[in-house]
DSSP file (Angstrom, degrees, kcal/mol; ACC not computed):
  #  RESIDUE AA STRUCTURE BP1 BP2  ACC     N-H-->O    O-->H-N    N-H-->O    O-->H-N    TCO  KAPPA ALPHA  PHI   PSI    X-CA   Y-CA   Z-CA
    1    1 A X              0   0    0      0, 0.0     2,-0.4     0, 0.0     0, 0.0   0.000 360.0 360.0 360.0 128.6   62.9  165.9  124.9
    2    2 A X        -     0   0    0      1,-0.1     5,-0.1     2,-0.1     0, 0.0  -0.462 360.0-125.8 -66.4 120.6   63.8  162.1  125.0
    3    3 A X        -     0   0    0     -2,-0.4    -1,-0.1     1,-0.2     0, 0.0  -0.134  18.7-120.4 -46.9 166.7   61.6  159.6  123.6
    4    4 A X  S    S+     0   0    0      1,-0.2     3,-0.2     2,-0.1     4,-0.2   0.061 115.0  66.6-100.0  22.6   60.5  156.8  125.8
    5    5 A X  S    S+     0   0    0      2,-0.1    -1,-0.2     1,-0.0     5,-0.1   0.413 105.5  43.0-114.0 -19.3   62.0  154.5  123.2
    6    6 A X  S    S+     0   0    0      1,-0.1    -2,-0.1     3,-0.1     3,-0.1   0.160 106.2  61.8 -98.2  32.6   65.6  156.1  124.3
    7    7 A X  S    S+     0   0    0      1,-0.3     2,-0.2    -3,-0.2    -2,-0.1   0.556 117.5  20.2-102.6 -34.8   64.6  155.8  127.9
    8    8 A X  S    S-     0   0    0     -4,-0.2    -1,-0.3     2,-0.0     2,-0.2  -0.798  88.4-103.4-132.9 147.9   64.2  151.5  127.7
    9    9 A X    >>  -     0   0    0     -2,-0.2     3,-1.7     1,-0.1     4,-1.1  -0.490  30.7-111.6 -79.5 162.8   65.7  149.2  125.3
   10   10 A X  H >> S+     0   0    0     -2,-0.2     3,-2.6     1,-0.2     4,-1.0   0.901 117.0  59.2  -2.6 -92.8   63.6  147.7  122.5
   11   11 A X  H 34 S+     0   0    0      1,-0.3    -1,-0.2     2,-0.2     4,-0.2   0.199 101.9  59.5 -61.0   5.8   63.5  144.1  123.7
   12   12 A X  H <> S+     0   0    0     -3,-1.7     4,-0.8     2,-0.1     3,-0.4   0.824 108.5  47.7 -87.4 -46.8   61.7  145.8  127.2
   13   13 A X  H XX S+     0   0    0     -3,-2.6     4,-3.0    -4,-1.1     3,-2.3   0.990 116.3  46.9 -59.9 -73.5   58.8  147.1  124.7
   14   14 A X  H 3X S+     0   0    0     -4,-1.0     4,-0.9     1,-0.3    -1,-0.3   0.434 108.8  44.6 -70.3   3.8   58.7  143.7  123.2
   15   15 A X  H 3> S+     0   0    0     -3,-0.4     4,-2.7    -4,-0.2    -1,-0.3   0.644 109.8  62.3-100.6 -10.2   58.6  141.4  125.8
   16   16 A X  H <X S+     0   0    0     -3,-2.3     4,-1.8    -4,-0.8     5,-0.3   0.849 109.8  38.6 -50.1 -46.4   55.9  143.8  127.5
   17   17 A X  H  X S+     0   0    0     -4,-3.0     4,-2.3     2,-0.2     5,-0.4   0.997 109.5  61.6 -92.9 -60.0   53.5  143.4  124.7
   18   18 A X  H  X S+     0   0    0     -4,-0.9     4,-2.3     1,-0.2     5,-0.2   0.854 113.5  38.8 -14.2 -75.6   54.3  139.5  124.3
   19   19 A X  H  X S+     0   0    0     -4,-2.7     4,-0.5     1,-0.3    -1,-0.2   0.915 114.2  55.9 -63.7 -38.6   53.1  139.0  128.0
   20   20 A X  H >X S+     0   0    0     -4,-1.8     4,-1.1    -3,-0.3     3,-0.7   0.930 109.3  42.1 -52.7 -52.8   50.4  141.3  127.6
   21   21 A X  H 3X S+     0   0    0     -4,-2.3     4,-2.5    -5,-0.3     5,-0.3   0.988 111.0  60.7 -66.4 -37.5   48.8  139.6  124.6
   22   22 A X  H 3< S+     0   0    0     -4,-2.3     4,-0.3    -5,-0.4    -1,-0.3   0.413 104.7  42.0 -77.3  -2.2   49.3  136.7  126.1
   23   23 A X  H <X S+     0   0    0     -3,-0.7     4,-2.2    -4,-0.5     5,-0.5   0.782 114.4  50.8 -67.4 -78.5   47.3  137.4  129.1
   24   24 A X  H  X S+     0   0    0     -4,-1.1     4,-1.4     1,-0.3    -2,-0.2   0.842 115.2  47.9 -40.9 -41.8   44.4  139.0  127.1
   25   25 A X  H  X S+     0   0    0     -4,-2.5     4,-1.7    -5,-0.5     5,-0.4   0.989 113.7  43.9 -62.4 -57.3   44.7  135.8  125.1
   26   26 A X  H >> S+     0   0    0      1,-0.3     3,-2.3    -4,-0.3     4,-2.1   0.905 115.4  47.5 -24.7 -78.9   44.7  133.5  128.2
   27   27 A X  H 3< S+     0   0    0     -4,-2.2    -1,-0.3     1,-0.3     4,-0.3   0.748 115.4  45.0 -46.2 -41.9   41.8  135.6  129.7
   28   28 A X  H 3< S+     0   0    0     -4,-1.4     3,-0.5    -5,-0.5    -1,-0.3   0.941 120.3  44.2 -81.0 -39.6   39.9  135.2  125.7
   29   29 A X  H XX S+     0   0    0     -3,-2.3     3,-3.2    -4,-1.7     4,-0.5   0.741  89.2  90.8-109.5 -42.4   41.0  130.9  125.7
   30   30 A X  G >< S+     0   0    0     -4,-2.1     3,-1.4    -5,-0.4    -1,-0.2   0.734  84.0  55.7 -46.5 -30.3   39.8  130.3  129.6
   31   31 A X  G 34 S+     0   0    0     -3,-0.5    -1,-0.3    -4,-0.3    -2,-0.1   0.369 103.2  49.2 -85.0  -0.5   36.6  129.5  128.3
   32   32 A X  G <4 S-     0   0    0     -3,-3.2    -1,-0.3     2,-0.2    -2,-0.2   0.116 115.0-106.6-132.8  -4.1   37.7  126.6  125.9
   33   33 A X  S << S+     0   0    0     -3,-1.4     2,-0.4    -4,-0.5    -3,-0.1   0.934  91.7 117.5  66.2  32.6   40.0  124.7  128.8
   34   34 A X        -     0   0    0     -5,-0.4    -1,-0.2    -8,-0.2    -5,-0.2  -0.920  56.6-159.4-135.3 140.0   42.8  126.3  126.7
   35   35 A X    >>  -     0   0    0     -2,-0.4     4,-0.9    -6,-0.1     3,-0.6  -0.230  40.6 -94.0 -95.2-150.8   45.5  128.7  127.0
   36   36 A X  H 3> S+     0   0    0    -14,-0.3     4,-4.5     1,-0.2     5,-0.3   0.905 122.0  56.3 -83.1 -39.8   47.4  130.8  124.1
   37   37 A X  H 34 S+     0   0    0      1,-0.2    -1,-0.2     2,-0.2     4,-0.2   0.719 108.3  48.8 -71.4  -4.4   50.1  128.5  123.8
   38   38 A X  H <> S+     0   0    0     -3,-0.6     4,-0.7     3,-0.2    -1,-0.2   0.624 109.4  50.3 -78.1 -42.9   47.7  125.7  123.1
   39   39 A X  H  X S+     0   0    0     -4,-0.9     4,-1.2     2,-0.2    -2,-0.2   0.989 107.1  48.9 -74.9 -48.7   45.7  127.4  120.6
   40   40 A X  H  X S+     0   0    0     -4,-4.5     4,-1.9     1,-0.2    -1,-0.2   0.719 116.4  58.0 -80.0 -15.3   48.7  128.8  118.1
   41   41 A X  H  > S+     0   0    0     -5,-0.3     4,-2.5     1,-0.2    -1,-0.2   0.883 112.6  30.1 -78.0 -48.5   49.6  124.8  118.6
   42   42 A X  H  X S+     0   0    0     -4,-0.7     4,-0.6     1,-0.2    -2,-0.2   0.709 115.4  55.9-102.4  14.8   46.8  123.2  117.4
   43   43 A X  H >X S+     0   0    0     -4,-1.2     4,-4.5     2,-0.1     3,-1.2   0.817 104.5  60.8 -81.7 -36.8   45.8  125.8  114.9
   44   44 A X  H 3X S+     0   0    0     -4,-1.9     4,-3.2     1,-0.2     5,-0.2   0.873 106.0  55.7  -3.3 -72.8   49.4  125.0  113.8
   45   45 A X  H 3< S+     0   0    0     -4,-2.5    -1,-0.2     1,-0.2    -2,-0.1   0.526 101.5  45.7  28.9-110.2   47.9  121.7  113.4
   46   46 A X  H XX S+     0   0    0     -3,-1.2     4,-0.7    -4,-0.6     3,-0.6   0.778 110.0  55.8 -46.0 -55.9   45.4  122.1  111.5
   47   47 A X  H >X S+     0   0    0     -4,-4.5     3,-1.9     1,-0.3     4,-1.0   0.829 107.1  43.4 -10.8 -89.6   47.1  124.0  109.2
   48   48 A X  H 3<>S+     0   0    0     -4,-3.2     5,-3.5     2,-0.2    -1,-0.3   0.579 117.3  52.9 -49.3 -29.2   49.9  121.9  108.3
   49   49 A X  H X45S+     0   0    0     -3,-0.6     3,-0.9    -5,-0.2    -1,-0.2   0.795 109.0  56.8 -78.9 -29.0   46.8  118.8  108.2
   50   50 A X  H <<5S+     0   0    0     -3,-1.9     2,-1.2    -4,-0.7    -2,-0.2   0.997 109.8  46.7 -43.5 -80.5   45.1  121.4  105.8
   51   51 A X  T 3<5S-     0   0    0     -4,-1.0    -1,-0.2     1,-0.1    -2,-0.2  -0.242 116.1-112.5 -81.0  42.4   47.7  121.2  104.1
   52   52 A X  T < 5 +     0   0    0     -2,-1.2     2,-0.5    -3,-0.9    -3,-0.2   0.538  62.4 142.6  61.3   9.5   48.5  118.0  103.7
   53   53 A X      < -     0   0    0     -5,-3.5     2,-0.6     1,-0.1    -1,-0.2  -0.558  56.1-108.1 -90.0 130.6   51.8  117.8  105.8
   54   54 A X        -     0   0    0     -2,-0.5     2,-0.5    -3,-0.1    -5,-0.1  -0.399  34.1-141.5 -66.2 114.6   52.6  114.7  108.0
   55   55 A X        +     0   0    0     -2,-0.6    43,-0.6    43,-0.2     2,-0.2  -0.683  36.8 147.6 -43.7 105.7   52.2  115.6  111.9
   56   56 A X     >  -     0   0    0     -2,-0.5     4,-2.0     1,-0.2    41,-0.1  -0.940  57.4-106.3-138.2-179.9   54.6  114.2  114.0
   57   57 A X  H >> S+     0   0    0     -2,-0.2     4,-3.6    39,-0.2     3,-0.8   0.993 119.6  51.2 -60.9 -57.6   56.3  115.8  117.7
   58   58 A X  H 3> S+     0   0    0      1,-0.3     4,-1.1     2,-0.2     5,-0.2   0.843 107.1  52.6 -71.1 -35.5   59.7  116.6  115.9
   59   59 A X  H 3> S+     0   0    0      2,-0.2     4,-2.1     1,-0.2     5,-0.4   0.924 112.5  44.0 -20.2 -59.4   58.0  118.5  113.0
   60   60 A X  H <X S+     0   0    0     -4,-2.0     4,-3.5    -3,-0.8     6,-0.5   0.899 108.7  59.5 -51.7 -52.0   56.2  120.6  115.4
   61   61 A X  H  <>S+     0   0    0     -4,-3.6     5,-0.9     1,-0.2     3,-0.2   0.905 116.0  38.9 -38.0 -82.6   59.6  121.0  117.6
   62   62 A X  H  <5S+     0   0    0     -4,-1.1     3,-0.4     3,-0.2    -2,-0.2   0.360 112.5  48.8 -21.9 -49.2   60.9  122.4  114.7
   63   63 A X  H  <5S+     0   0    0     -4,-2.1    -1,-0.2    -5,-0.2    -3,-0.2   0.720 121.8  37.0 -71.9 -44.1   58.0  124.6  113.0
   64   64 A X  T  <5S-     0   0    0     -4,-3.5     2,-0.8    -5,-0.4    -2,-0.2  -0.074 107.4-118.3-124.2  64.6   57.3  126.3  116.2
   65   65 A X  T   5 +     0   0    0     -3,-0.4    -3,-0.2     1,-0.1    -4,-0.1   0.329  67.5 137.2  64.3 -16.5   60.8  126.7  117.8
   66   66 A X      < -     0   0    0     -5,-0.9     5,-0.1    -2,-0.8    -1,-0.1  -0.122  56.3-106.3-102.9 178.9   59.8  124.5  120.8
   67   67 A X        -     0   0    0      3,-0.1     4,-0.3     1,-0.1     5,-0.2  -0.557  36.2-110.4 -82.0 156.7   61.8  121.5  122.9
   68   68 A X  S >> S+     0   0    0      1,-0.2     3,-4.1     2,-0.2     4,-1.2   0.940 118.4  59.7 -45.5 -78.3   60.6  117.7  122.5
   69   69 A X  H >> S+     0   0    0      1,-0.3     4,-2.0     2,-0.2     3,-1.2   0.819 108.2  34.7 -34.9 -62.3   59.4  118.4  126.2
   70   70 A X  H 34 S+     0   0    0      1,-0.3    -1,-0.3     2,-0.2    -2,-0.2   0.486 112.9  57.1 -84.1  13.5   57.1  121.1  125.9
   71   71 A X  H <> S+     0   0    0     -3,-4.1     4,-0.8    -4,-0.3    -1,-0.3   0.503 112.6  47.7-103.8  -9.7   55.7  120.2  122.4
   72   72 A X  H <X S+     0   0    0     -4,-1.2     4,-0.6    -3,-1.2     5,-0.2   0.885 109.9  50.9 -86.4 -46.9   54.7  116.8  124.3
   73   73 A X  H  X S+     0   0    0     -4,-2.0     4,-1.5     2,-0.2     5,-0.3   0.855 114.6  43.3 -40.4 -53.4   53.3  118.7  127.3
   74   74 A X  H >> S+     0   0    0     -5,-0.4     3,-2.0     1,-0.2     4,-1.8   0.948 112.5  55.4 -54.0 -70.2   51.1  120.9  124.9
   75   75 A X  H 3X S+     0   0    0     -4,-0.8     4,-0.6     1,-0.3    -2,-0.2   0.603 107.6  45.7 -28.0 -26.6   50.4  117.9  123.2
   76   76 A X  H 3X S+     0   0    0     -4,-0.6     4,-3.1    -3,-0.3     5,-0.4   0.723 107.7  55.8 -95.4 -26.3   49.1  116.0  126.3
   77   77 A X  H XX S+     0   0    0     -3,-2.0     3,-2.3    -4,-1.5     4,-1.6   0.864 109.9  45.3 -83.0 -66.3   46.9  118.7  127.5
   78   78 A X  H 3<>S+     0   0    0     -4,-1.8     5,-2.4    -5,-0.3     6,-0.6   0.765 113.8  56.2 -53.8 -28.5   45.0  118.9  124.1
   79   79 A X  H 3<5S+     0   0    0     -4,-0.6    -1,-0.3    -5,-0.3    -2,-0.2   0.756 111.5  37.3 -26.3 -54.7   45.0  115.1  124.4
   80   80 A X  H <<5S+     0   0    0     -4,-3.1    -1,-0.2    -3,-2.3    -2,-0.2   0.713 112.0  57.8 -97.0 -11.7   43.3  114.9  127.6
   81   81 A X  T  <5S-     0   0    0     -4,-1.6    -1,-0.2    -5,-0.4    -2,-0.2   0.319 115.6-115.6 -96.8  18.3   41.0  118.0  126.7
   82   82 A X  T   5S+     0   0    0     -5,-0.3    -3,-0.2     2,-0.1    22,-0.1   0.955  82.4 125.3  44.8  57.5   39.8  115.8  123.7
   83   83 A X  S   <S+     0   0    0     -5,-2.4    18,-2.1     1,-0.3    21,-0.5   0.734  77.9   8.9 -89.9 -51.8   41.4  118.6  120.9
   84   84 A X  E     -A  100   0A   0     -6,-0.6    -1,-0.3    16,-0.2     2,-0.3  -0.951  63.1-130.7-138.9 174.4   43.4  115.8  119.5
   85   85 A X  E     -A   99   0A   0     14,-3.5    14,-1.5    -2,-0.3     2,-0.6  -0.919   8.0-153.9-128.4 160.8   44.4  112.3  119.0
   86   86 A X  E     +A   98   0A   0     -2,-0.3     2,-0.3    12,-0.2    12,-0.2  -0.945  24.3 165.1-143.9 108.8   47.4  110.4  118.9
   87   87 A X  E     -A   97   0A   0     10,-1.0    10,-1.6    -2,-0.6     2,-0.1  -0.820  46.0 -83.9-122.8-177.2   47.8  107.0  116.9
   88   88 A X  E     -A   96   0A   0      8,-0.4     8,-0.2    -2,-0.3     2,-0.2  -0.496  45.7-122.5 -70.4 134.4   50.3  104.7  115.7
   89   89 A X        -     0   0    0      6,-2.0     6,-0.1     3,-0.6    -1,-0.0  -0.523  19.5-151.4 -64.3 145.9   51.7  105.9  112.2
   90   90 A X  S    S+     0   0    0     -2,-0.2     3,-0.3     1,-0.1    -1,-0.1   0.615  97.8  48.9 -86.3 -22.7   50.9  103.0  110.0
   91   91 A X  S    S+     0   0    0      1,-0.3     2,-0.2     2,-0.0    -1,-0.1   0.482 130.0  18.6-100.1   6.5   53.8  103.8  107.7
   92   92 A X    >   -     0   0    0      3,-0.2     3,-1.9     1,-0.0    -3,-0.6  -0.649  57.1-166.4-153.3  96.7   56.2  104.1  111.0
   93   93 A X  T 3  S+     0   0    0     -3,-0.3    -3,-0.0     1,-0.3    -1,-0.0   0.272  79.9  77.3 -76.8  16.5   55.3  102.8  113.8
   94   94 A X  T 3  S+     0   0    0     -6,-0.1    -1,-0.3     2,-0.0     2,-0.2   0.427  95.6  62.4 -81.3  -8.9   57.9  104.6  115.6
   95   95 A X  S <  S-     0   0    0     -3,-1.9    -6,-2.0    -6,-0.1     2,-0.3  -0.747  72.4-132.9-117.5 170.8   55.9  107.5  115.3
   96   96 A X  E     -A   88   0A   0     -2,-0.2    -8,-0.4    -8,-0.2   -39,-0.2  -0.948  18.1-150.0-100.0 124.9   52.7  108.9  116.3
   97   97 A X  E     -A   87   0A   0    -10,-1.6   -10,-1.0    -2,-0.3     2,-0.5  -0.602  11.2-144.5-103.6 176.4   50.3  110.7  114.0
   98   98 A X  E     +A   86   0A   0    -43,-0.6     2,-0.3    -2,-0.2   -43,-0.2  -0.917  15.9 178.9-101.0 128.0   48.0  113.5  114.9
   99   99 A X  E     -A   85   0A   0    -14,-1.5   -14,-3.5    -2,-0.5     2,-0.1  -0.995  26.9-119.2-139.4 161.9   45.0  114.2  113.9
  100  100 A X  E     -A   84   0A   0     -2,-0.3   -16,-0.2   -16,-0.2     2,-0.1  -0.459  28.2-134.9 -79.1 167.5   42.5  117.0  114.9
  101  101 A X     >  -     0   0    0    -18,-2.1     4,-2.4    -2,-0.1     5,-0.1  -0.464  25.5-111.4-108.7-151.7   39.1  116.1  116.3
  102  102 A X  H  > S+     0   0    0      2,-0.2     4,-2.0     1,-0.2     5,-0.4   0.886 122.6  61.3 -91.0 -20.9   35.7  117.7  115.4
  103  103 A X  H  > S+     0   0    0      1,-0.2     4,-1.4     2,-0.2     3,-0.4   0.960 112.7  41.7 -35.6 -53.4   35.8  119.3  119.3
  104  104 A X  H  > S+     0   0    0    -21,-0.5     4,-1.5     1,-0.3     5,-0.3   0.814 112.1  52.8 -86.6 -39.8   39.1  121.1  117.8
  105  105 A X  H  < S+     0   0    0     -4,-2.4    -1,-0.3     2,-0.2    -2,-0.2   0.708 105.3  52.2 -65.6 -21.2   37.6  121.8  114.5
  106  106 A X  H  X S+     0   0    0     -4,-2.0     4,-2.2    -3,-0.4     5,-0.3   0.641 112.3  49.6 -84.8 -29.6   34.4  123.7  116.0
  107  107 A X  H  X>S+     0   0    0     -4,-1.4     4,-2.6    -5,-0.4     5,-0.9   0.993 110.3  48.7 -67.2 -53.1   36.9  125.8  117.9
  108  108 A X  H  <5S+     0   0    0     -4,-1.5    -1,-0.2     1,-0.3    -3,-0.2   0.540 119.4  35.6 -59.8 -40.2   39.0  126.6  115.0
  109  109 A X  H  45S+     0   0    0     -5,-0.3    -1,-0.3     2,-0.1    -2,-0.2   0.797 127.9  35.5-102.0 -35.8   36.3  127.6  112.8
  110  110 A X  H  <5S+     0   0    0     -4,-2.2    -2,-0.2     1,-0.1    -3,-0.2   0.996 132.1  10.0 -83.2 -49.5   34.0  129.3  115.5
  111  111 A X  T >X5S+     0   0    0     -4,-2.6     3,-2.1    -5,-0.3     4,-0.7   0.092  75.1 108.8-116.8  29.1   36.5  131.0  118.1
  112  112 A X  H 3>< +     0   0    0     -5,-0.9     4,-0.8     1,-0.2     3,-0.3   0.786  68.9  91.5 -79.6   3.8   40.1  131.1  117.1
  113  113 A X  H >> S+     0   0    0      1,-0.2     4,-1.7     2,-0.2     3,-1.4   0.886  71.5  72.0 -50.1 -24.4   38.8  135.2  116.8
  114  114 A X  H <> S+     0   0    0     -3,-2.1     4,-1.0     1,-0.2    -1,-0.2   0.891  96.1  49.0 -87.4 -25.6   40.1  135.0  120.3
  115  115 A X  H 3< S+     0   0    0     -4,-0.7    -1,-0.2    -3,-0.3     4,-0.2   0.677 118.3  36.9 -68.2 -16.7   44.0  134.9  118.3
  116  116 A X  H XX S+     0   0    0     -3,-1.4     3,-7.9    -4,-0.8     4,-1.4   0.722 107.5  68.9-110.0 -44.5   43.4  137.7  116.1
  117  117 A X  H 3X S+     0   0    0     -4,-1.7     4,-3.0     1,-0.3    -2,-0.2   0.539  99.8  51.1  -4.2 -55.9   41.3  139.7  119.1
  118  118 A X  H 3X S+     0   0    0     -4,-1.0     4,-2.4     2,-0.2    -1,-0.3   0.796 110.6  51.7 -80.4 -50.3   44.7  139.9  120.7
  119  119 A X  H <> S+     0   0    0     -3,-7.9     4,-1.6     2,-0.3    -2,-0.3   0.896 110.3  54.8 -81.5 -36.8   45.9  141.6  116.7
  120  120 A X  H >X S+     0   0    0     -4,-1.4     3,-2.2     1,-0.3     4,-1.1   0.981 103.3  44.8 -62.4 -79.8   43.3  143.7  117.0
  121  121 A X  H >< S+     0   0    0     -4,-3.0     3,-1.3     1,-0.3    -2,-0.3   0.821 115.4  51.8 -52.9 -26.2   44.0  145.3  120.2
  122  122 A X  H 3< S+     0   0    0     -4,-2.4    -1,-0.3     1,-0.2    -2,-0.2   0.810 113.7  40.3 -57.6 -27.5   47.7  145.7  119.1
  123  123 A X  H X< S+     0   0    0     -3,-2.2     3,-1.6    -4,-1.6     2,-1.2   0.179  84.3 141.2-112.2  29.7   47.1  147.3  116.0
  124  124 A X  T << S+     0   0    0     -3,-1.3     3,-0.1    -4,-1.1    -4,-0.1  -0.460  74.9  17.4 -52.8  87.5   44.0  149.7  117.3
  125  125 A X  T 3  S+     0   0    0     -2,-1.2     2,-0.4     1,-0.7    -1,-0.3   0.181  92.9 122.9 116.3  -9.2   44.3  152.8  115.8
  126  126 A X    <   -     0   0    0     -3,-1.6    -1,-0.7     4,-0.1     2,-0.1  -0.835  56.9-125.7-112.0 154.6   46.6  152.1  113.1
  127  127 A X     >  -     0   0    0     -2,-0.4     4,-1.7    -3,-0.1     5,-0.1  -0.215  36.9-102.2 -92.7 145.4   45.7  152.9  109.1
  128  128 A X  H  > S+     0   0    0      2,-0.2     4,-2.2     3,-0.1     5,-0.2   0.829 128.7  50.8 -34.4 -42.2   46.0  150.1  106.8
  129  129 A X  H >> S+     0   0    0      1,-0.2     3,-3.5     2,-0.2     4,-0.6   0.751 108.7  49.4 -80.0 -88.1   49.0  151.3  105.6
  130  130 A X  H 3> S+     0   0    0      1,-0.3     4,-1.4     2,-0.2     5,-0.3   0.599 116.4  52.6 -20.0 -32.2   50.5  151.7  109.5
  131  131 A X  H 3X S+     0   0    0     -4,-1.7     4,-2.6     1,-0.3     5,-0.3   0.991 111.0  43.4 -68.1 -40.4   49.1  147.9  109.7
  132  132 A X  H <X S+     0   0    0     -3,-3.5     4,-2.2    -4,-2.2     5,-0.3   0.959 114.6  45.2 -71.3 -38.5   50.8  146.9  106.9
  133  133 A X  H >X S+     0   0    0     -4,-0.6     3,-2.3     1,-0.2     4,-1.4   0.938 108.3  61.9 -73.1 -60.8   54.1  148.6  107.7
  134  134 A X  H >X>S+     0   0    0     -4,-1.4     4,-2.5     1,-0.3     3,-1.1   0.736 106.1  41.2  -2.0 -84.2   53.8  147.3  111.2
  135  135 A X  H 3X5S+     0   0    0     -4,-2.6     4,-4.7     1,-0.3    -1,-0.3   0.926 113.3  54.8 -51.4 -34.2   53.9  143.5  110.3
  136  136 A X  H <X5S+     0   0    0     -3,-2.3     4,-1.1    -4,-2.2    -1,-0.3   0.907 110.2  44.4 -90.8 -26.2   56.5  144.0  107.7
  137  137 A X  H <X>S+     0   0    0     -4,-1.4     4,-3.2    -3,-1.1     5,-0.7   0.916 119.2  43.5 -61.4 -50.6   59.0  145.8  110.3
  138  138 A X  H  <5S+     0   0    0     -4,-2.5    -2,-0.2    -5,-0.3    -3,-0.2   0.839 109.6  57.3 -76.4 -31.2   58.2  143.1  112.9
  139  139 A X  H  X<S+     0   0    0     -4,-4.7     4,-1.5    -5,-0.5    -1,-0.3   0.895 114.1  39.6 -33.3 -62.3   58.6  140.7  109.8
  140  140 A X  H  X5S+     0   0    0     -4,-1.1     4,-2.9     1,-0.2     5,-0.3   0.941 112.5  52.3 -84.9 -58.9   62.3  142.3  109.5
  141  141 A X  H  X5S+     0   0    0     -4,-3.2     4,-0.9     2,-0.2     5,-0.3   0.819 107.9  47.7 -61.3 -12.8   63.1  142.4  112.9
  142  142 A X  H >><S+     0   0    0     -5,-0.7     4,-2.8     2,-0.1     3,-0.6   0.852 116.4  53.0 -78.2 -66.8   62.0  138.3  113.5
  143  143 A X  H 3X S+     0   0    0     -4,-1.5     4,-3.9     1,-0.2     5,-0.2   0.808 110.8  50.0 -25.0 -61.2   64.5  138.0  110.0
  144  144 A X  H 3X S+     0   0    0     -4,-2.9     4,-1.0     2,-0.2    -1,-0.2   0.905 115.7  32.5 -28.6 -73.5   67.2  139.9  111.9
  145  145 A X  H <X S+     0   0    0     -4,-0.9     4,-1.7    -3,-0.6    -2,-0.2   0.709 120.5  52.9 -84.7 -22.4   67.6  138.3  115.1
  146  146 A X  H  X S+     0   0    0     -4,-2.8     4,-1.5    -5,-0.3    -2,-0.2   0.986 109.7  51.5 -58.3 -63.3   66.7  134.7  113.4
  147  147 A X  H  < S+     0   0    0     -4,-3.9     4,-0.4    -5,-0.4    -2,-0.2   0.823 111.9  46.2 -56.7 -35.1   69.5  135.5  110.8
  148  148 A X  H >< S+     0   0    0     -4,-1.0     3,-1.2     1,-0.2    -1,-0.2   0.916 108.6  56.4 -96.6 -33.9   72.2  136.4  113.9
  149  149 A X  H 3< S+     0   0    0     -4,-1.7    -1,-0.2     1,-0.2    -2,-0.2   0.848 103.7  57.3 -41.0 -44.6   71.2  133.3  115.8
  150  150 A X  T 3< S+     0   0    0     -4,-1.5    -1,-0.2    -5,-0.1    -2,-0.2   0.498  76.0 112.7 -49.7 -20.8   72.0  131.2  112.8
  151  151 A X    <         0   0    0     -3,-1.2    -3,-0.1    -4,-0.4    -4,-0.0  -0.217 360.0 360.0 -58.5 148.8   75.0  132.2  112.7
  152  152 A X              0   0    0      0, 0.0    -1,-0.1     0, 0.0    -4,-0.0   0.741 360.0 360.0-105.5 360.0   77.4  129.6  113.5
């Protein structure tokens, strides 16, 4: 009997559950004036502010994959939904720096559950070990297709 994984490729699977988490996420966010792609940006953010890394757009381009345009479009909707704020670098004034505000810091600490919610329902049902091997196959397979993109 054929598996349904030699019925469909892979990349059918995975872009299924991408849009699906990303609904359920939407649907978790609506309540915060944010959607998914908003949240993983400015917990991003934080992060990187945690840790002491200078914010600017083309850092961000760069750390999460996206064009100047749409890291400025995230960047305006958290702007206007008072998530973050945008000043003059002092040590460049060709740039902007970021910082979170405390709006974005109350989210962050009370509901960014609504990001691993999403890891929940994917991994329901699965063992510790099955979690672990999970990430570390989906680990290999990001490595994979990263590595053959790189190629020049």
């Amino acid at each position: 009997m054929l598996s349904v994984f030699d019925k469909y490729p892979y990349s059918l699977y995975i872009k299924l559950i991408a849009q699906k988490i990303r609904e359920i996420t939407d649907q978790l966010l609506t309540e915060y004036g944010l959607n998914t792609s908003q949240a993983i940006l400015l917990w991003h953010i934080n992060q990187s502010i945690e840790e002491n890394i200078e914010i600017n757009r083309k850092f961000l381009e760069k750390t999460m994959a996206l064009s100047g345009p749409s890291v400025t479009n995230l960047l305006n909707g958290l702007e206007k939904t008072g998530f973050i704020s945008r000043n003059n670098n002092p040590a460049d004034g060709r740039n902007l720096s970021i910082d979170v505000t405390a709006k974005a810091k109350q989210f962050i600490n009370e509901k960014s559950s609504a990001l691993s919610k999403s890891e929940e329902l994917v991994t329901e049902g699965m063992s510790s070990a099955e979690k672990a091997m999970f990430v570390s196959l989906l680990t290999r397979a990001f490595e994979n297709v990263d590595k053959q993109l790189s190629k020049p």
